[in-house]
C-alpha positions as CSV (number, residue, x, y, z in Angstrom):
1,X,39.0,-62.1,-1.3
2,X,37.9,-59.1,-2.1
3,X,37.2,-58.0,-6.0
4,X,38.6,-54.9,-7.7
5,X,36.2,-52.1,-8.4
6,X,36.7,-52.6,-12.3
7,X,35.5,-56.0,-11.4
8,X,32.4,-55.4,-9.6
9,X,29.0,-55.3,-11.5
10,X,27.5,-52.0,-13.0
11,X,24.4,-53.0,-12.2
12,X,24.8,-53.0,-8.8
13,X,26.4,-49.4,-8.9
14,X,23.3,-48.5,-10.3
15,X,21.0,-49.4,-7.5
16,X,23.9,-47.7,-5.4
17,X,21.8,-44.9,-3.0
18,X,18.1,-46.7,-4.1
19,X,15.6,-48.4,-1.6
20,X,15.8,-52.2,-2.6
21,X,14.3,-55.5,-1.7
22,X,16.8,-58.3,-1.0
23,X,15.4,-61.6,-1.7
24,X,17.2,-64.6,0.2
25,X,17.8,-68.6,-0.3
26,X,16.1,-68.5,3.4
27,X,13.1,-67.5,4.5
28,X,14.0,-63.8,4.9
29,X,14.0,-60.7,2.8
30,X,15.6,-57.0,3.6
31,X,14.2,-53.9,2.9
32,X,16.7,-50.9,2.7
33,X,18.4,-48.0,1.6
34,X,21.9,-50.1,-0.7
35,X,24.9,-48.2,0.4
36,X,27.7,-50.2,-0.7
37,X,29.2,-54.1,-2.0
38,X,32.0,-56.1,-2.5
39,X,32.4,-59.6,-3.5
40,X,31.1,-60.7,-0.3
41,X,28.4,-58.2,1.2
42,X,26.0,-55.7,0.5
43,X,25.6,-53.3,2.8
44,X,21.9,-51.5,3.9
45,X,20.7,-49.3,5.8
46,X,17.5,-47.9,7.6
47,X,17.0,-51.9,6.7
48,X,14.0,-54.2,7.3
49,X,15.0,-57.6,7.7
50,X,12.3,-60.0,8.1
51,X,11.5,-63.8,8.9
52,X,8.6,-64.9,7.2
53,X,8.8,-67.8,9.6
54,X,7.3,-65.7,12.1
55,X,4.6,-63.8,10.0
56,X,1.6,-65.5,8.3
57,X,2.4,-63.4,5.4
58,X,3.8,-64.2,2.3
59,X,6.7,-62.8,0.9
60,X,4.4,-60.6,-2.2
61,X,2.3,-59.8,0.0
62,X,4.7,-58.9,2.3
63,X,6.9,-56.6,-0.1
64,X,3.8,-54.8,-1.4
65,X,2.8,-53.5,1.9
66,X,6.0,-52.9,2.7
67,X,6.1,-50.4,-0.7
68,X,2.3,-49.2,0.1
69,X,2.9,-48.8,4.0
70,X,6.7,-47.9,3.7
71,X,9.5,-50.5,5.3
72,X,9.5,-51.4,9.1
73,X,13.0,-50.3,9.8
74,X,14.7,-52.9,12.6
75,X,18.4,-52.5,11.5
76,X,20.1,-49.3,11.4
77,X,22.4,-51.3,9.1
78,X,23.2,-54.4,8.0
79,X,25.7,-56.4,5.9
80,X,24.0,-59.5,3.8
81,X,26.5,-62.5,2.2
82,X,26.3,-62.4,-1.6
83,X,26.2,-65.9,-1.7
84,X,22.6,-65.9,0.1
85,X,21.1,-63.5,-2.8
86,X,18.3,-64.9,-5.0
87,X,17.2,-60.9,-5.7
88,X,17.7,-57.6,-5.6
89,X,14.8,-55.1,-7.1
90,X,14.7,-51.2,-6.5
91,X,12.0,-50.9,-4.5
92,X,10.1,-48.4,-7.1
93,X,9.5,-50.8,-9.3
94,X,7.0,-52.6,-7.2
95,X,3.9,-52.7,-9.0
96,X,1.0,-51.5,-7.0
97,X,-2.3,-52.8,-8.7
C-alpha cells in the first residue's frame, strides 16, 4: 500500500535530488543520486550498489573512498525496499580527515 504524500517524511524530501549513501541490514550499501520514495522504495540513480562480501573492504573505508574517489556507478537505477534501510546520509556530509 502505497502512503499519501502528506504522509511521507520531510526528511526524505529533503535529500530529494542529493548524492546519498544507503546503508543496508545486508552486507551491501548504495551510492547514488535519490530521485524519488514511497512507502516501499527509494529510488537512485547513476547508483553504486556494492557487496562487501566480495571486497576486503570495510564499509567506512569503503564510503570514504567512494566520497574521495567519487562512486563506481553499476546501476543506471535502482529501486531499494524501505524495509532493508539501516541509513541514509547525503553524501556531503562525509567527513574527510
Amino acid at each position: 500500500m502505497l502512503m499519501e504524500p502528506s504522509e511521507l517524511s520531510p526528511l526524505l524530501e529533503s535529500l530529494l535530488g542529493k548524492i546519498v549513501i544507503v546503508d543496508l541490514i545486508s552486507s551491501y550499501v548504495c551510492l547514488g543520486t535519490f530521485v524519488t520514495y514511497d512507502a516501499q522504495f527509494l529510488e537512485l540513480h547513476d547508483a553504486d550498489l556494492h557487496d562487501f562480501r566480495d571486497s576486503p573492504a570495510t564499509r567506512e573505508v569503503y564510503v570514504h573512498d567512494s566520497v574521495r574517489l567519487g562512486i563506481r556507478r553499476n546501476r543506471a537505477r535502482i529501486l531499494i525496499r524501505s524495509a532493508e534501510i539501516v541509513a541514509i546520509t547525503r553524501f556531503d556530509d562525509i567527513a574527510i580527515f
